[in-house]
N, C-alpha and C positions, 0 to 999 in steps of 0.2 A: 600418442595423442598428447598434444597440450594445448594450454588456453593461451590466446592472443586478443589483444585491444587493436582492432582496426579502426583505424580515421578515415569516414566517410566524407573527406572533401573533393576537390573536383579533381586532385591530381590521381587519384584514383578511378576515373571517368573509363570506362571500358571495361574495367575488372570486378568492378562491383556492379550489380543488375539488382534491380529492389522492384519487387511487383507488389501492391496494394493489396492488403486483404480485406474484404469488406466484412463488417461485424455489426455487430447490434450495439454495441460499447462503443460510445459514438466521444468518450472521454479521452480515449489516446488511440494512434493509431498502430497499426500492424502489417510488418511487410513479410516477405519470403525473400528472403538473399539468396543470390546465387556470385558464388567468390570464383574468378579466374587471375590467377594469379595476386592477388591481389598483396599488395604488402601491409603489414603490422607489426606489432612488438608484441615478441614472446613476453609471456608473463608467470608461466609457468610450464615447466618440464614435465614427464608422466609421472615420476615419480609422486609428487606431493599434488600432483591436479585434483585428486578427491577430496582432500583437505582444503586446499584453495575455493575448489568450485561450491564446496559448503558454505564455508564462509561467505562469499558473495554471495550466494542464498538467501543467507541472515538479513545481510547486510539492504536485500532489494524488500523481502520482508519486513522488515523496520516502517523501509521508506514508503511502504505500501499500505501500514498500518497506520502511517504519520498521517496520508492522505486518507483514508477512512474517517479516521479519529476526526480529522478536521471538515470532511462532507456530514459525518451526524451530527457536528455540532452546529453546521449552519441547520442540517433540516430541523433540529432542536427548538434552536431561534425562528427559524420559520412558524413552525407548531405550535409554538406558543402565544405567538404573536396572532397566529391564525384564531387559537380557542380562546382566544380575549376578545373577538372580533365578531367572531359569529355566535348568531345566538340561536336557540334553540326556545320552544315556550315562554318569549320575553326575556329571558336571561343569557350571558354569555356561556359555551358551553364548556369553559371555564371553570365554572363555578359547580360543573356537576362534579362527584367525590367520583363517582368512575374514570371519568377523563382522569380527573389530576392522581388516582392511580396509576394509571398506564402510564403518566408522564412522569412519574415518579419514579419507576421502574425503569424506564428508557434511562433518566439522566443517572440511577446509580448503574447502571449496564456502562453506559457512556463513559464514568467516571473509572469502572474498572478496566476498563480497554487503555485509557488516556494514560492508568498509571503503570499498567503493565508493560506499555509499551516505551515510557520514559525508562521503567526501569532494566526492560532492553537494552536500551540505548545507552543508559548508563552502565552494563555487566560490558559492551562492548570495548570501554574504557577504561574500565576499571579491572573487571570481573570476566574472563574470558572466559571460566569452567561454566557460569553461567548465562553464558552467551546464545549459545546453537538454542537451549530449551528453552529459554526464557522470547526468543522470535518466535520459536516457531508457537508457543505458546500465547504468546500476544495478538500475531495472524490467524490462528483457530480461534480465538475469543471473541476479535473482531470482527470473522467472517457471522 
């Protein structure tokens, strides 16, 4: 077994077949490949593929925390813009000490995700022993 990068362009037209999967996750899409002959570049050999295949693990980990990180912090901005706006008993709901707990709670949550997962990204650079736990530790935080 090893891992290969295939390029899905059209010179490959015959060999690669992509059928749609339909999801509820309307944010990316999902196919089922089916490969006939199709050519790519080896990337890695049996020997080190577990080692490899972890690592890009990591690596789509990150990039999936990145995009988290970055959809709570619009819904953030959304929420708050919301609880300044609506009002409740004449007042914004805002201003009640419950809301702005909860909000309070969300943004230090937010803030531990955002830094965990920089400094993912920076073990990946720097710090490689701290690499594999420091994703997959950022993706469990995040989820």
């Amino acid at each position: 077994m090893a891992l290969y990068l295939i390029d899905l362009n059209k010179s490959q037209k015959g060999r690669v077949e992509t059928r749609a999967i339909p999801t509820l996750d309307l944010s990316r899409r999902y196919f089922n490949l089916k490969l006939k002959n199709a050519r790519g570049e080896q990337i890695s050999d049996t020997a080190p593929l577990p080692a490899a295949w972890g690592e890009l693990s990591n690596i789509v980990r990150i990039a999936l925390v990145a995009e988290m990180v970055g959809a709570a912090d619009r819904v953030m901005e959304m929420t708050l813009g919301f609880v300044k706006t609506r009002k409740q008993f004449g007042r914004p709901i805002g201003s009640f000490q419950a809301i702005q707990h909860k909000l309070a709670t969300a943004a230090v949550d937010l803030e531990q995700v955002r830094a965990l997962s920089r400094f993912a990204a920076w073990a990946y650079d720097n710090d490689r022993a701290q690499f594999a736990i420091s994703a997959s530790s950022a993706k469990a935080l995040a989820n």
